[in-house]
C-alpha positions in Angstrom: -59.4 -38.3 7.5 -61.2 -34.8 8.2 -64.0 -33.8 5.9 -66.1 -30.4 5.7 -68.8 -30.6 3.4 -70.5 -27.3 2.8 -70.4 -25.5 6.3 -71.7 -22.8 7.5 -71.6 -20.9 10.7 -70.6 -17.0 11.4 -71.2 -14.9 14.8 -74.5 -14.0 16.0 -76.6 -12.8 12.5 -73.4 -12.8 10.6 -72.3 -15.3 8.5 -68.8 -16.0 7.6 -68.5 -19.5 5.9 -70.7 -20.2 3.1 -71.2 -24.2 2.0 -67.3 -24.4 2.8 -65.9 -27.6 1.8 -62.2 -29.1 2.3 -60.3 -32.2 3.3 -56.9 -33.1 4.9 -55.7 -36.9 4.1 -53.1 -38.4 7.0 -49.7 -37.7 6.3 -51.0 -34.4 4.3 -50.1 -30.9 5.4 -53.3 -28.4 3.9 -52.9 -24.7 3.9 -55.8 -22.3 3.9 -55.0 -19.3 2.3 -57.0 -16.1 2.2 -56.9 -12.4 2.6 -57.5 -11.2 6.1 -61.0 -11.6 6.8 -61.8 -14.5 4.7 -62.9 -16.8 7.3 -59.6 -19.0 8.1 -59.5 -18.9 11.9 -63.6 -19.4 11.7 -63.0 -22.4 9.7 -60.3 -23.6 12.2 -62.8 -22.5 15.3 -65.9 -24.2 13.3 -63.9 -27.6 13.5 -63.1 -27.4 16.9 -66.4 -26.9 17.7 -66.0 -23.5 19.5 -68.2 -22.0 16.4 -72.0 -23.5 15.9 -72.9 -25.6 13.1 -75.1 -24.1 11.2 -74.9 -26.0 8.5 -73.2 -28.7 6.3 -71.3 -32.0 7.8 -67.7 -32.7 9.5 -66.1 -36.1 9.4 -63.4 -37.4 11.0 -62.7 -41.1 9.8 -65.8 -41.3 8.0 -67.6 -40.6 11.4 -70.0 -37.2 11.9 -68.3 -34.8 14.6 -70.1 -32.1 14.2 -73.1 -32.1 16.6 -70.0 -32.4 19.4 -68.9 -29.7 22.0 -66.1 -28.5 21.6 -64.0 -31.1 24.8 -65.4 -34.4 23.2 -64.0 -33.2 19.2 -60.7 -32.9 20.7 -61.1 -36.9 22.5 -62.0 -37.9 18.8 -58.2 -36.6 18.0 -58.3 -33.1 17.0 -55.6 -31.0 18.1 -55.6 -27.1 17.7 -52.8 -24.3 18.1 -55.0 -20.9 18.4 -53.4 -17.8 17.1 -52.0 -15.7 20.0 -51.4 -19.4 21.4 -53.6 -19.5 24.5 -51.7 -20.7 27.2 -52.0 -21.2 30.7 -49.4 -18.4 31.0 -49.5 -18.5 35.2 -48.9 -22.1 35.1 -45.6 -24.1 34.6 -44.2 -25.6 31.1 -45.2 -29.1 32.9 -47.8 -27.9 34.0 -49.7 -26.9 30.5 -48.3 -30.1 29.0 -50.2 -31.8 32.0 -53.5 -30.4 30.7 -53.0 -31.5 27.4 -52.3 -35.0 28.6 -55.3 -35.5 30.5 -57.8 -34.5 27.3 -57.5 -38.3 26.4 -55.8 -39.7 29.0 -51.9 -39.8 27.5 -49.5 -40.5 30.1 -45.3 -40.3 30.5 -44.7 -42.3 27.6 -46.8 -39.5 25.1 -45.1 -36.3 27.3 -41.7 -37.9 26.6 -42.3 -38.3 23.2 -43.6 -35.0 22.9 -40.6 -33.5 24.4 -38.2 -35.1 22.2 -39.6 -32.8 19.7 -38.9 -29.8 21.6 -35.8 -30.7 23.6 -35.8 -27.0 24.9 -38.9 -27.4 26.4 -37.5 -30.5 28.9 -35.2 -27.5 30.5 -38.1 -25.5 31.4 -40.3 -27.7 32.7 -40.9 -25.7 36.3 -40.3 -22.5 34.3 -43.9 -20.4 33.9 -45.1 -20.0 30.8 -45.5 -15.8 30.9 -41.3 -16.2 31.3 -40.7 -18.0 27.8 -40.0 -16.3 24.8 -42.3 -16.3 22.4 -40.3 -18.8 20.1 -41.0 -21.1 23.0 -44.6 -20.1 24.2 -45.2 -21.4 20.4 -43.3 -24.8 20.8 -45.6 -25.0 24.1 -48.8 -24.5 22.8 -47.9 -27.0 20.0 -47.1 -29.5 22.3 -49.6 -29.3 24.4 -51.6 -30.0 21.7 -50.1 -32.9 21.0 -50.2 -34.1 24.2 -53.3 -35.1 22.9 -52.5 -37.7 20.4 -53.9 -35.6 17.8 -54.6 -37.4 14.4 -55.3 -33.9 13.4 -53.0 -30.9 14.1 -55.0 -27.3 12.8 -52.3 -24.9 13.4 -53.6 -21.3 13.0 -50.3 -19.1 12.4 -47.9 -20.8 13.4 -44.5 -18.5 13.1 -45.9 -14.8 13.3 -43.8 -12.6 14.9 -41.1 -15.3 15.1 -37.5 -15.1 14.5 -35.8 -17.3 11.6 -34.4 -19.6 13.6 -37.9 -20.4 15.6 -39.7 -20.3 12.7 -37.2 -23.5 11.1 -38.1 -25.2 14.5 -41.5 -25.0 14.5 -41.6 -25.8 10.0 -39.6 -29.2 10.9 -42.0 -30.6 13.8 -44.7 -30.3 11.5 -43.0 -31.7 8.3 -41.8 -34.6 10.8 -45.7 -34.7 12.2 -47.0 -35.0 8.4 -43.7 -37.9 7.3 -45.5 -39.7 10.9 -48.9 -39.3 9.4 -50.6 -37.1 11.1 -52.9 -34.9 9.4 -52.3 -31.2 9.3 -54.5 -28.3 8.6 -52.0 -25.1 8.1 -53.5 -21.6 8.1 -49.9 -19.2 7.5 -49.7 -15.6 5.3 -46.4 -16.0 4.4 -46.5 -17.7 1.2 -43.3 -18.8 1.0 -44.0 -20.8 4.1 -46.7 -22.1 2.5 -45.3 -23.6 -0.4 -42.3 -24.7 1.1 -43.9 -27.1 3.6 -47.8 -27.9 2.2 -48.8 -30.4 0.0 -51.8 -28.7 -1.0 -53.0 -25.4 -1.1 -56.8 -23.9 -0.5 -57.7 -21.1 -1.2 -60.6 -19.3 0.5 -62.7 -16.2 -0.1 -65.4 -14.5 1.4 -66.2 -17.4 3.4 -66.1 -19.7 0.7 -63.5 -22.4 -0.7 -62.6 -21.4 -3.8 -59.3 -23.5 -5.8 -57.6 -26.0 -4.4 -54.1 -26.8 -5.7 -50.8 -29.3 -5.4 -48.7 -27.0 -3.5 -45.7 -27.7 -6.0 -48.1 -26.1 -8.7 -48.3 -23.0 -7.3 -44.4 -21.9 -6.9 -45.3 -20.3 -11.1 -48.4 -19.5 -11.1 -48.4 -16.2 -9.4 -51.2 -14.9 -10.9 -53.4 -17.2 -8.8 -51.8 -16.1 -5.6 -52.3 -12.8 -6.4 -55.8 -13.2 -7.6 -56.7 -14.5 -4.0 -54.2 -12.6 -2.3 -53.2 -9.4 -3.5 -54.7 -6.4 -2.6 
């Protein structure tokens, strides 16, 4: 499904990724772990084309993306939740949905669908964004992504600073996403997040992928998590 094979990029003369490599199957959710710092949001940023190439490939469906800007990558199917969420915060629930929609052309039937998943969303449609908490502004930006018919969801910390009962919300749209087959690419601190929704775990460290393991493997070996993790 999506493929990095040895990437590079950074910002300006700095480089961050070094030869990173990964893959997410459909119907897989893959987390990226890493200290702060490590290069997880420039991985997510490097697939969505808003980071430069500098080096290495990136497939989706066997097919190079990686020479595209940034608004034709997300036409091939890649959907992305930003951390800090991004929205369109003076315009209405409907109306950010809206925008998501027209990236490839979804219509009613796809918004529908999409609000099935967030049934609290459908009473706020005229409601602007700034007003939601930010339990909801989450479950918007996520669905506006996937107003997009995203064969690929990358989902850059999901649940910070939400409360429990968010948090569950947000975990079972994309264990339902994954049981549908889409492809998701995770990037979450809490660990027990992590290894209660992911089906494989990679870890990455100065820029580079390091281990990648089964998920299920990693609930006893904390030695590994705090090799890459601790402080």
């Amino acid at each position: 499904m999506l493929q990095l094979d040895a990437i590079d990029t950074g910002y300006g003369q700095a480089q961050v990724l070094r030869s990173l490599s990964l893959s997410v199957e459909a119907g897989e959710i893959h987390c990226l772990l890493g200290r702060n710092g490590a290069g997880k949001t420039t991985t997510m940023r490097a697939v969505t084309g808003l980071m430069p190439l500098w080096a290495g490939r990136i497939a989706l469906d066997g097919a190079e993306i990686g020479a595209l800007p940034a608004q034709d990558r997300a036409r091939t199917g890649i959907g992305y939740v930003p951390q800090g969420r991004r929205l369109f915060t003076e315009l209405t629930v409907a109306q950010n949905l809206e925008i998501g929609l027209m990236t490839r052309g979804s219509g009613a039937e796809v918004r529908d669908r999409v609000l099935d998943l967030f049934p609290r969303l459908r009473e706020r449609l005229d409601q602007r964004a700034q007003t939601l908490s930010g339990g909801e502004q989450q479950m918007l930006a996520t669905a506006r992504a996937l107003c997009t018919r995203p064969k690929v969801l990358l989902l850059d910390e999901p649940t910070e600073g939400l409360q429990p009962s968010m948090i569950e919300a947000i975990r079972s749209v994309i264990t339902r996403l994954r049981d549908d087959g889409t492809a998701v690419l995770l990037v979450e601190q809490r660990i027990d997040a992590v290894l209660s929704v992911a089906d494989r775990v990679t870890f990455i460290e100065n820029g580079r992928s390091r281990e990648t393991f089964a998920a299920a493997d990693l609930s006893a070996q904390h030695e590994i998590i705090d090799r890459y993790l601790g402080v």
